[in-house]
C-alpha positions as CSV (number, residue, x, y, z in Angstrom):
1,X,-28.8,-9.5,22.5
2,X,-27.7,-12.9,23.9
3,X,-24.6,-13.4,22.3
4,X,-22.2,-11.1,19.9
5,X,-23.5,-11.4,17.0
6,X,-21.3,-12.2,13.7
7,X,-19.2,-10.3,12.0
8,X,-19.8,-7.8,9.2
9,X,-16.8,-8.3,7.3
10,X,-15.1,-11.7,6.9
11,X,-12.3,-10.7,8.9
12,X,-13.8,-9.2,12.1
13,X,-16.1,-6.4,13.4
14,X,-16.0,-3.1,11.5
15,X,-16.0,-0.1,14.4
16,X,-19.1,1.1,13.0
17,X,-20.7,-2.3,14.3
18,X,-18.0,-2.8,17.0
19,X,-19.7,0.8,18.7
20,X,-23.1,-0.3,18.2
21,X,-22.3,-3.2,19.9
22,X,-20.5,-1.9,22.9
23,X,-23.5,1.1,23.3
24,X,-25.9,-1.6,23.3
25,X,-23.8,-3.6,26.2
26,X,-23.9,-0.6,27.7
27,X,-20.4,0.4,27.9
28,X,-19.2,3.3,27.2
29,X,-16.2,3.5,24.2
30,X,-13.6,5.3,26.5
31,X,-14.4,1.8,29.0
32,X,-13.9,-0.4,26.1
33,X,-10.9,1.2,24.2
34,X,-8.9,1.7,27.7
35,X,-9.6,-2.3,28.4
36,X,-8.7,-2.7,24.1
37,X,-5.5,-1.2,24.5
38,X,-2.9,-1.5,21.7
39,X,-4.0,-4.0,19.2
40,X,-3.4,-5.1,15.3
41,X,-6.3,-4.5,13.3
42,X,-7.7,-4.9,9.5
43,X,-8.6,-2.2,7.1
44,X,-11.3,-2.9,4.6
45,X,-11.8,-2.0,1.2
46,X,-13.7,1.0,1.9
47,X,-11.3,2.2,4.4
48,X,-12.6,1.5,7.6
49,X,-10.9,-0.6,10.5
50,X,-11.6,-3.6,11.3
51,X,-11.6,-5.4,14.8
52,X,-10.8,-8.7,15.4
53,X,-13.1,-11.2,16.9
54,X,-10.9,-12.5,19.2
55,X,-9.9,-8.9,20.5
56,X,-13.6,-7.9,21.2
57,X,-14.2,-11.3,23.1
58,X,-10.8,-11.1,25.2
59,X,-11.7,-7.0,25.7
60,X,-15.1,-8.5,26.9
61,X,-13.3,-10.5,29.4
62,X,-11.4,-8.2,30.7
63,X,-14.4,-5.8,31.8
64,X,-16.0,-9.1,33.2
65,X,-18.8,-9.3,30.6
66,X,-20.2,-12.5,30.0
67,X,-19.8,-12.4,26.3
68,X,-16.5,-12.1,27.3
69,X,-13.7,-15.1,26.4
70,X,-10.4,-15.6,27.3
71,X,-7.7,-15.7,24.4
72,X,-4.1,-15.6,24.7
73,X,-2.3,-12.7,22.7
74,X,-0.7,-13.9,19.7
């Protein structure tokens, strides 16, 4: 992997795919969540959460990945 890559859903990154992703970065989810902290989110229409892109990016950051982007919180 060379870049995130898109979204499932059209809002953001479902947490099935959002824990692919950070297992295949290599970090672990207690890592990632603890960086994540407290953030809005989407539910889908089957009932499962979904992640912003911009809070997976600025998590990123945080940990000093290099998929990683700044944002400022809204």
């Amino acid at each position: 992997m060379n870049k995130l890559p898109k979204p499932n859903h059209k809002l953001g990154y479902p947490k099935s795919q959002l824990e692919s992703i950070i297992e295949d970065l290599g970090i672990t989810k207690s890592k990632f969540y603890k960086a994540f902290g407290i953030n809005t989110c989407a539910i889908s229409e089957t009932g499962e959460t979904i992640v912003y892109p911009c809070d997976v990016e600025r998590t990123l950051w945080k940990l000093g990945h290099g998929f990683g982007r700044f944002h400022v919180w809204d």
